[in-house]
PyMOL Python script that loads the backbone (N, CA, C, O; Angstrom):
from pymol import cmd

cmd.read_pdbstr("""\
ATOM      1  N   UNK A   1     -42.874 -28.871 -19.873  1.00  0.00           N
ATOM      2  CA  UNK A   1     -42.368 -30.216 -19.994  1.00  0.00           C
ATOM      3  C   UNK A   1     -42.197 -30.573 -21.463  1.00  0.00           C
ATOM      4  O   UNK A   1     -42.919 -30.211 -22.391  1.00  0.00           O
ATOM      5  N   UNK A   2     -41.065 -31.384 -21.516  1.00  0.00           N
ATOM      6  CA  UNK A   2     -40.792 -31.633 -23.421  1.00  0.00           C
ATOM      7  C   UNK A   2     -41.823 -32.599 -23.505  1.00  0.00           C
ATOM      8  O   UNK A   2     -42.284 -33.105 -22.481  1.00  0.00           O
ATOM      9  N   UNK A   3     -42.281 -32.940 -24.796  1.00  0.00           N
ATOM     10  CA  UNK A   3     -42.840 -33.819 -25.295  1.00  0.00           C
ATOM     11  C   UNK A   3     -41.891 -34.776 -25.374  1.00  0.00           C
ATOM     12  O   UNK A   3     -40.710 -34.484 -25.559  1.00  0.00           O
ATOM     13  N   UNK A   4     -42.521 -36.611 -25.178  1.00  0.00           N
ATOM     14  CA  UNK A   4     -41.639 -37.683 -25.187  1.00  0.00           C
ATOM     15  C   UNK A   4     -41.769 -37.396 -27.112  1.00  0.00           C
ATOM     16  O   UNK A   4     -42.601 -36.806 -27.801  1.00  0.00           O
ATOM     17  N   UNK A   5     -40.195 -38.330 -27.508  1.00  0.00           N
ATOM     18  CA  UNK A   5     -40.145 -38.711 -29.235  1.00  0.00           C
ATOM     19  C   UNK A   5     -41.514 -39.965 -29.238  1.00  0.00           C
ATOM     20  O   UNK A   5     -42.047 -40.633 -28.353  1.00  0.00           O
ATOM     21  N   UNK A   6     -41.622 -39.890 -30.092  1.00  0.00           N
ATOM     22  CA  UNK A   6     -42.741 -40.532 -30.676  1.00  0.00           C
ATOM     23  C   UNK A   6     -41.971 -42.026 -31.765  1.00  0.00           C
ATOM     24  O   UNK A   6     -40.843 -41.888 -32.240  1.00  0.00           O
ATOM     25  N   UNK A   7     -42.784 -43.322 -31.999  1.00  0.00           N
ATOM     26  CA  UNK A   7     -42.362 -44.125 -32.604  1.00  0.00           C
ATOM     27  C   UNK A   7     -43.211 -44.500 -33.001  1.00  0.00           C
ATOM     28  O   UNK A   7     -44.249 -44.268 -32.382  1.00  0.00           O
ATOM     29  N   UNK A   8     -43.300 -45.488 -34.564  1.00  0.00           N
ATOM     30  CA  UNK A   8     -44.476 -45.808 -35.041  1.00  0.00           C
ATOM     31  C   UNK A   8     -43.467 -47.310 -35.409  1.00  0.00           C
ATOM     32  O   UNK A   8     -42.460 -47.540 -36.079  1.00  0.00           O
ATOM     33  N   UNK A   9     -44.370 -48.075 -34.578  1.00  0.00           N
ATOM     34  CA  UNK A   9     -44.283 -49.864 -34.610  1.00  0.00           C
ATOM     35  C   UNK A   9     -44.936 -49.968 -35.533  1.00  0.00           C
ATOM     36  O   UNK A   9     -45.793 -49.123 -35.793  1.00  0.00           O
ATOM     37  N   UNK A  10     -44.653 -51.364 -36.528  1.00  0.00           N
ATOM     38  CA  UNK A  10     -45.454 -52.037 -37.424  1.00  0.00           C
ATOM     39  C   UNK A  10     -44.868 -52.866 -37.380  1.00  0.00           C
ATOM     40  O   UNK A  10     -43.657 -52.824 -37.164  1.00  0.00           O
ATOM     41  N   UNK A  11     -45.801 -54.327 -37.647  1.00  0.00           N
ATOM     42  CA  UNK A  11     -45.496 -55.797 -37.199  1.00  0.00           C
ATOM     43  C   UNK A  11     -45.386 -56.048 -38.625  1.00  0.00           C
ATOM     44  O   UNK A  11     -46.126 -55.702 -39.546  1.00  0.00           O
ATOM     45  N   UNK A  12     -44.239 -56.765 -38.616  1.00  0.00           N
ATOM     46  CA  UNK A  12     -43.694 -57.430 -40.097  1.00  0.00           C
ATOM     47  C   UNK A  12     -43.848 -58.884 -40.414  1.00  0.00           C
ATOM     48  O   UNK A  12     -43.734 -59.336 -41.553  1.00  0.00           O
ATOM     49  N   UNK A  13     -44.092 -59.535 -39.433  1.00  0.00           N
ATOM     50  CA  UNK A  13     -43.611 -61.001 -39.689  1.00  0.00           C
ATOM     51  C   UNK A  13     -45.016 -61.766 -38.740  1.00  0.00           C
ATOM     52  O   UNK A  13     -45.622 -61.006 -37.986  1.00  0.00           O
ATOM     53  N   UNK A  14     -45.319 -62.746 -38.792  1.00  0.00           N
ATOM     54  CA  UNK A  14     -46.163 -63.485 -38.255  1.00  0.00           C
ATOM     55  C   UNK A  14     -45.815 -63.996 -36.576  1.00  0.00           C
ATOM     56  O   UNK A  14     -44.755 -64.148 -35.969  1.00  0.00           O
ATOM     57  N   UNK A  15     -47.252 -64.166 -36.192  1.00  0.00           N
ATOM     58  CA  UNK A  15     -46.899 -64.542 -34.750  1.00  0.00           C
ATOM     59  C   UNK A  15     -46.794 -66.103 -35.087  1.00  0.00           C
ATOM     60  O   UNK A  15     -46.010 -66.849 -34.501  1.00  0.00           O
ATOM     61  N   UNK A  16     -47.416 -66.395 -35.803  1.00  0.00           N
ATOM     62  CA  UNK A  16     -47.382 -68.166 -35.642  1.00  0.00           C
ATOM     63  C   UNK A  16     -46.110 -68.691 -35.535  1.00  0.00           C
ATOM     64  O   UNK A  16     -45.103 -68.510 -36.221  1.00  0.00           O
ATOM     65  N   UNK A  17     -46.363 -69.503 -34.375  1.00  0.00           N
ATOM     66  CA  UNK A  17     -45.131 -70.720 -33.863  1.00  0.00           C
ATOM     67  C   UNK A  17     -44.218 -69.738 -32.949  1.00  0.00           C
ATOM     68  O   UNK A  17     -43.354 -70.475 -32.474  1.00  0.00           O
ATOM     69  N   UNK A  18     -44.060 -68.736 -32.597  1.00  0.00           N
ATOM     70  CA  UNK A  18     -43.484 -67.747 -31.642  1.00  0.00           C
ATOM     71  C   UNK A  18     -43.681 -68.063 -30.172  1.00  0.00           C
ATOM     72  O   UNK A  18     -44.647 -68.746 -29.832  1.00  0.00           O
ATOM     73  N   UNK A  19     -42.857 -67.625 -29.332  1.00  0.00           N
ATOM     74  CA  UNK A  19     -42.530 -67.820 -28.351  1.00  0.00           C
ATOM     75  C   UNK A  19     -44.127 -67.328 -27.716  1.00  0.00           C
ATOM     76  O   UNK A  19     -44.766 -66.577 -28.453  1.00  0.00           O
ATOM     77  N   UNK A  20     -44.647 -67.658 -26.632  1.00  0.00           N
ATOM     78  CA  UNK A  20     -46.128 -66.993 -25.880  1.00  0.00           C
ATOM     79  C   UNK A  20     -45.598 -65.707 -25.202  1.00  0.00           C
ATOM     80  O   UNK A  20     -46.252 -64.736 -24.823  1.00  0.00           O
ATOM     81  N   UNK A  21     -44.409 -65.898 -25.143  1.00  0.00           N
ATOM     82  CA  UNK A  21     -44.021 -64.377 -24.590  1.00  0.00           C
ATOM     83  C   UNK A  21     -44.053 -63.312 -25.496  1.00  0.00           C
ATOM     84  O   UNK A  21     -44.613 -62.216 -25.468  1.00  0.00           O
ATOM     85  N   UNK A  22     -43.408 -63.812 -26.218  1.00  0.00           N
ATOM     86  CA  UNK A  22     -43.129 -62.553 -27.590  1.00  0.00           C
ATOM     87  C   UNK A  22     -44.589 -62.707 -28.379  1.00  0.00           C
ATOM     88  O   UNK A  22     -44.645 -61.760 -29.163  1.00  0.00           O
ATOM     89  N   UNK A  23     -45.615 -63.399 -28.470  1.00  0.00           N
ATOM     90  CA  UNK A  23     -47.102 -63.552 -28.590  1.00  0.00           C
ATOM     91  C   UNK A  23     -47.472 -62.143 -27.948  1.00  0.00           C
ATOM     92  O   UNK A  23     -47.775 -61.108 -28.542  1.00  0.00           O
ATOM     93  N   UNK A  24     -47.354 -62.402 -26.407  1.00  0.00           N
ATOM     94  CA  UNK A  24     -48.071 -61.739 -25.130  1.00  0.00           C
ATOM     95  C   UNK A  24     -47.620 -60.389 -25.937  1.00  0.00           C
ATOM     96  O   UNK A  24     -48.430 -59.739 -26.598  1.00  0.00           O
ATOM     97  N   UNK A  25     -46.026 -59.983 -25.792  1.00  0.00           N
ATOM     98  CA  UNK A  25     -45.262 -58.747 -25.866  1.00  0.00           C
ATOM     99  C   UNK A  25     -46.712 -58.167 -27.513  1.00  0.00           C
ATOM    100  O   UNK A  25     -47.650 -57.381 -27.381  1.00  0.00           O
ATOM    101  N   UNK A  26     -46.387 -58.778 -28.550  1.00  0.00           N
ATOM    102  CA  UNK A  26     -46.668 -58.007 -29.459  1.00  0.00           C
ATOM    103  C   UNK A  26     -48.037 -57.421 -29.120  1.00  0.00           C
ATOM    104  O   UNK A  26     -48.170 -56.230 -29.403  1.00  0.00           O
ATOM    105  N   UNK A  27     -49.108 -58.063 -28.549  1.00  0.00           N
ATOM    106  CA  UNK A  27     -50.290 -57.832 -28.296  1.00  0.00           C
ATOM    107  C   UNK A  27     -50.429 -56.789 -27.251  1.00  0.00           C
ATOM    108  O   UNK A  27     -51.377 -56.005 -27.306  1.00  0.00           O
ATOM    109  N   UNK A  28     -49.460 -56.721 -26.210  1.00  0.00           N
ATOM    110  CA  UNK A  28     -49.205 -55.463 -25.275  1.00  0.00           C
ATOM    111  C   UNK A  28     -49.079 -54.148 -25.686  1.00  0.00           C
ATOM    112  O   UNK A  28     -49.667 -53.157 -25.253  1.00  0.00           O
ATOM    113  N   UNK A  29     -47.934 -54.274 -26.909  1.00  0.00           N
ATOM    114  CA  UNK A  29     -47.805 -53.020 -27.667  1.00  0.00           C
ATOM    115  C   UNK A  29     -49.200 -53.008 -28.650  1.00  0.00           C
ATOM    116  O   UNK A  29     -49.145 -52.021 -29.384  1.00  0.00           O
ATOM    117  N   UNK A  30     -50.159 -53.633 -28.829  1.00  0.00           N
ATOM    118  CA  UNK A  30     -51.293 -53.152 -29.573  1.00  0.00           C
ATOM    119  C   UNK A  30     -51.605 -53.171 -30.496  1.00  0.00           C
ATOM    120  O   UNK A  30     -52.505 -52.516 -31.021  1.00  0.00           O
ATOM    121  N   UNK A  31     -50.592 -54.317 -31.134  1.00  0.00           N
ATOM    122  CA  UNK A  31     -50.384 -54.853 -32.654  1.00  0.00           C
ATOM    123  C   UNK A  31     -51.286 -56.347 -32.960  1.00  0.00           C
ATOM    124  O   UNK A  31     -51.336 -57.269 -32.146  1.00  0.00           O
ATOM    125  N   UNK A  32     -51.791 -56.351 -33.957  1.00  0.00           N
ATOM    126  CA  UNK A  32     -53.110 -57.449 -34.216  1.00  0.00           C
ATOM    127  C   UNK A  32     -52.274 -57.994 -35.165  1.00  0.00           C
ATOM    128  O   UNK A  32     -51.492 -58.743 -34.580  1.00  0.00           O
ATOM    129  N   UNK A  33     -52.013 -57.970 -36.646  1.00  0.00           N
ATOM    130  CA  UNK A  33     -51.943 -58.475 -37.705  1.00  0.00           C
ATOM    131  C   UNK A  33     -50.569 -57.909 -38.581  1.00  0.00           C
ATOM    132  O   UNK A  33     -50.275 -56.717 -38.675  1.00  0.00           O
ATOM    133  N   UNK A  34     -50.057 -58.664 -38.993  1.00  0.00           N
ATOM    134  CA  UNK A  34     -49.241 -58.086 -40.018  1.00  0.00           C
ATOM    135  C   UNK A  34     -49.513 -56.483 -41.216  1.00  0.00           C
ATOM    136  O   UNK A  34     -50.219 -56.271 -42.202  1.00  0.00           O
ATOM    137  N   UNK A  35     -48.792 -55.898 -40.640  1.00  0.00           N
ATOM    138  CA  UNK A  35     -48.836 -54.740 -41.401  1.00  0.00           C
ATOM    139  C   UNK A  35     -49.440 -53.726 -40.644  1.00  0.00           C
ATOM    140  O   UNK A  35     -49.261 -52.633 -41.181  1.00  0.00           O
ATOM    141  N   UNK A  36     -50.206 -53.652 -39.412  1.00  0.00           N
ATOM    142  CA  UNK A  36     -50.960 -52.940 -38.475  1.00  0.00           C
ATOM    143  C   UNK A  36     -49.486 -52.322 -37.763  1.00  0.00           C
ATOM    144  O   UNK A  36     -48.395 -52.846 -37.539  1.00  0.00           O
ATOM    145  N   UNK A  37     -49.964 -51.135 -37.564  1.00  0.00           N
ATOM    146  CA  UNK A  37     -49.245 -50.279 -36.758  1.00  0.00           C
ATOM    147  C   UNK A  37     -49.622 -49.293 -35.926  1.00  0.00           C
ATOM    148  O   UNK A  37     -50.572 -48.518 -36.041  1.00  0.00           O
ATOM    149  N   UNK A  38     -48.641 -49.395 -34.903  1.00  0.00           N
ATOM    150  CA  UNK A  38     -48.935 -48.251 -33.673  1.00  0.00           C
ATOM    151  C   UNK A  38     -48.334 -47.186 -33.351  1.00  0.00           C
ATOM    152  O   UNK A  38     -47.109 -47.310 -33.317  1.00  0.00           O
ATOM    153  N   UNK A  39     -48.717 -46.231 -33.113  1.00  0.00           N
ATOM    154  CA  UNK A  39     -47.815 -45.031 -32.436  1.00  0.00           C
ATOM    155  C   UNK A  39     -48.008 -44.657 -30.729  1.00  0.00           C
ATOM    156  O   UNK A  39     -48.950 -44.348 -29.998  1.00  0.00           O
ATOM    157  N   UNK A  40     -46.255 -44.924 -30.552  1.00  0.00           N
ATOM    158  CA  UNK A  40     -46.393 -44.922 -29.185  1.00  0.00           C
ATOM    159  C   UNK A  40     -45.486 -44.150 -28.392  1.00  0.00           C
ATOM    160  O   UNK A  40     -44.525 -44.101 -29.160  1.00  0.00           O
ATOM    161  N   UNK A  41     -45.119 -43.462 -27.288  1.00  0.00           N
ATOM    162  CA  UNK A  41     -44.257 -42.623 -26.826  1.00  0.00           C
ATOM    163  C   UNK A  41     -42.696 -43.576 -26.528  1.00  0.00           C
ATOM    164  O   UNK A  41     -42.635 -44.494 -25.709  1.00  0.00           O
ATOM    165  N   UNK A  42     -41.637 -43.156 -27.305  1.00  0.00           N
ATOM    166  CA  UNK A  42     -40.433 -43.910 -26.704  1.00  0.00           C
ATOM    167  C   UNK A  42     -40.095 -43.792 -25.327  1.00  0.00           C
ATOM    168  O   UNK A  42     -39.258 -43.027 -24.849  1.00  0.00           O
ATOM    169  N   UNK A  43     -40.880 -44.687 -24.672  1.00  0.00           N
ATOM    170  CA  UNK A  43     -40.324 -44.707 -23.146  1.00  0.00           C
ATOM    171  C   UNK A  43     -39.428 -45.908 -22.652  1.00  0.00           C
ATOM    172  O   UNK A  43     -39.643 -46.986 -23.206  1.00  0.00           O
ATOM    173  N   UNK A  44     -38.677 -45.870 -21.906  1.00  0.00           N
ATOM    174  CA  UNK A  44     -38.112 -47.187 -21.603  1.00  0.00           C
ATOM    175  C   UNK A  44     -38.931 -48.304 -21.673  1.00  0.00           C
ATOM    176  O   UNK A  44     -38.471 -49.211 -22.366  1.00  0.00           O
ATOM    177  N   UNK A  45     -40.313 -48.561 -21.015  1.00  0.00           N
ATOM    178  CA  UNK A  45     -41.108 -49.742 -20.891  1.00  0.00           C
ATOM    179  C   UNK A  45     -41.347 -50.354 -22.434  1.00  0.00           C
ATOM    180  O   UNK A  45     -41.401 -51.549 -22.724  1.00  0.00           O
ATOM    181  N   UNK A  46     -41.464 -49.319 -23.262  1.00  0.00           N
ATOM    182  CA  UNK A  46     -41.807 -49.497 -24.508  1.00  0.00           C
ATOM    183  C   UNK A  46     -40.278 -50.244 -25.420  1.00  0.00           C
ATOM    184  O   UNK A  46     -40.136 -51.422 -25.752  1.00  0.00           O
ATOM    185  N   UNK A  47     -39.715 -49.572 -25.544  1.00  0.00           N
ATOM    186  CA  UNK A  47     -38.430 -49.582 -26.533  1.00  0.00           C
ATOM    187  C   UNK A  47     -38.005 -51.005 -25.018  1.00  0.00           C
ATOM    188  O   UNK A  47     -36.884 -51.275 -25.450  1.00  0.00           O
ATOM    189  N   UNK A  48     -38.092 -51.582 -24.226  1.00  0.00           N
ATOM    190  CA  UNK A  48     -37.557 -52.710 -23.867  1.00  0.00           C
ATOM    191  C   UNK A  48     -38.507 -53.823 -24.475  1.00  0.00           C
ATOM    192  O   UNK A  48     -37.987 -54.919 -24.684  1.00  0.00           O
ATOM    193  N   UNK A  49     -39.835 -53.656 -24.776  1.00  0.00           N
ATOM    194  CA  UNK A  49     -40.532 -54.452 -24.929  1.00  0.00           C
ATOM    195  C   UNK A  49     -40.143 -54.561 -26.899  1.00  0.00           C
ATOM    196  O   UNK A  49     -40.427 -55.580 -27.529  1.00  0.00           O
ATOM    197  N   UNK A  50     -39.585 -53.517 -27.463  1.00  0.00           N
ATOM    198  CA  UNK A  50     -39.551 -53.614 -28.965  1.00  0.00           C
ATOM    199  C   UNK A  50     -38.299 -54.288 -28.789  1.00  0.00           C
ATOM    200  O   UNK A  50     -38.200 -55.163 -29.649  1.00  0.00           O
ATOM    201  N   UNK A  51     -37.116 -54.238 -27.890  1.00  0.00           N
ATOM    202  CA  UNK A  51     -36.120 -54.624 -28.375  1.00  0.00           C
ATOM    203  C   UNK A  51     -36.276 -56.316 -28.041  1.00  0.00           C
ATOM    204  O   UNK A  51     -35.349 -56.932 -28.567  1.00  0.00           O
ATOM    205  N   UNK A  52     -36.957 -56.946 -27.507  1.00  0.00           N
ATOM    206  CA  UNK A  52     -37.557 -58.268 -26.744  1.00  0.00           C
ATOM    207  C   UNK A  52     -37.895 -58.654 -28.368  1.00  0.00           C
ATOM    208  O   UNK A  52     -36.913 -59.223 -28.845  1.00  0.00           O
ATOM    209  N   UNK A  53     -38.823 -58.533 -29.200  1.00  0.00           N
ATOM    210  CA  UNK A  53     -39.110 -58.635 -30.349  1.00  0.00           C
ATOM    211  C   UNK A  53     -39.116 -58.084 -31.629  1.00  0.00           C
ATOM    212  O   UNK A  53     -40.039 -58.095 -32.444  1.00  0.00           O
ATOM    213  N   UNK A  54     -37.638 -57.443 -31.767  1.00  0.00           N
ATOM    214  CA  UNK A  54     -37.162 -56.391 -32.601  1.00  0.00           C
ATOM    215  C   UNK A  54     -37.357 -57.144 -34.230  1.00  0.00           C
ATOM    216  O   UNK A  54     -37.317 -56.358 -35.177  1.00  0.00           O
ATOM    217  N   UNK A  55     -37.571 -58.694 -34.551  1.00  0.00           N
ATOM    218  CA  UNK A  55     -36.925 -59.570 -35.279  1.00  0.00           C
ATOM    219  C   UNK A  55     -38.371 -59.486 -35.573  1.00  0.00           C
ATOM    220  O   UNK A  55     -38.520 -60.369 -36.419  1.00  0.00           O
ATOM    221  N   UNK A  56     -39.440 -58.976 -35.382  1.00  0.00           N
ATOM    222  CA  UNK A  56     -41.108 -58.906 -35.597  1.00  0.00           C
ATOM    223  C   UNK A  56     -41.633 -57.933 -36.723  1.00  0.00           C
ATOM    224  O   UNK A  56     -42.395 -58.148 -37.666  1.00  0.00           O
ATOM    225  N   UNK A  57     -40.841 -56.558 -36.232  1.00  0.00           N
ATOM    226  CA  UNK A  57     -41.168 -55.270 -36.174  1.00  0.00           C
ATOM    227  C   UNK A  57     -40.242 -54.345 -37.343  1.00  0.00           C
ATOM    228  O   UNK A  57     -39.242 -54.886 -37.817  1.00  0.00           O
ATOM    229  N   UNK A  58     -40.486 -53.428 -37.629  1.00  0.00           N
ATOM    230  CA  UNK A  58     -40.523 -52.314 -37.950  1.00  0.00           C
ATOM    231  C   UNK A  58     -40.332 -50.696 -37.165  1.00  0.00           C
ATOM    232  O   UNK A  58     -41.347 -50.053 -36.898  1.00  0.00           O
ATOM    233  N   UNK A  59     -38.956 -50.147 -36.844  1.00  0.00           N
ATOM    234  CA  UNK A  59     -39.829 -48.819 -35.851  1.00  0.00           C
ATOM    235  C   UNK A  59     -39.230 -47.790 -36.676  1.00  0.00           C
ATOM    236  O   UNK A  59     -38.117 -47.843 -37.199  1.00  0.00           O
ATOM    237  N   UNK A  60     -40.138 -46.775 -36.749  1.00  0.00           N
ATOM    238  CA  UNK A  60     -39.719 -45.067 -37.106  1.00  0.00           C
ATOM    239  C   UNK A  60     -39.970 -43.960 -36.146  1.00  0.00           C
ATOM    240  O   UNK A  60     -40.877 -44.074 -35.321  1.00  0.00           O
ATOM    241  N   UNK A  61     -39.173 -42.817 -36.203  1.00  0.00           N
ATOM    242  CA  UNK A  61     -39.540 -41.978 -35.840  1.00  0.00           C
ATOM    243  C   UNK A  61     -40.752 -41.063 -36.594  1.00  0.00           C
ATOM    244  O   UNK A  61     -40.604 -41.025 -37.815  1.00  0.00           O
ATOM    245  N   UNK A  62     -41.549 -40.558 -36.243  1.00  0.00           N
ATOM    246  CA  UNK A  62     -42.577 -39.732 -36.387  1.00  0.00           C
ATOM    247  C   UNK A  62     -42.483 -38.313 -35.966  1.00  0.00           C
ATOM    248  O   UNK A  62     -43.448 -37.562 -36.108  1.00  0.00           O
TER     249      UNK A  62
END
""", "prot")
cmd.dss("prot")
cmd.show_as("cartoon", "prot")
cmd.util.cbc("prot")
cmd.orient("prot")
């Protein structure tokens, strides 16, 4: 089986005054604080939830 691509999220911008959804979303993907980042498998569930709060974030390949 291939390995999924890999992505590394990092939160750029502040949650304050943000929607509770896009709150909820960033905290789903596993992001706390500005500048914290995650590495996560590009799966659909994922990359729908980055593109929901793309205006937050940061993504690379790894």
């Amino acid at each position: 089986m291939e390995d999924a691509r890999k992505i590394r999220i990092t939160q750029t911008k502040s949650l304050i005054g943000r929607l509770p959804s896009h709150r909820k979303t960033a905290r789903a993907l596993g992001l706390r604080r500005i500048g914290h980042s995650v590495d996560k498998d590009a799966t659909p569930p994922i990359l729908g939830m980055i593109k929901k709060i793309s205006y937050l974030l940061k993504v690379e390949d790894i």
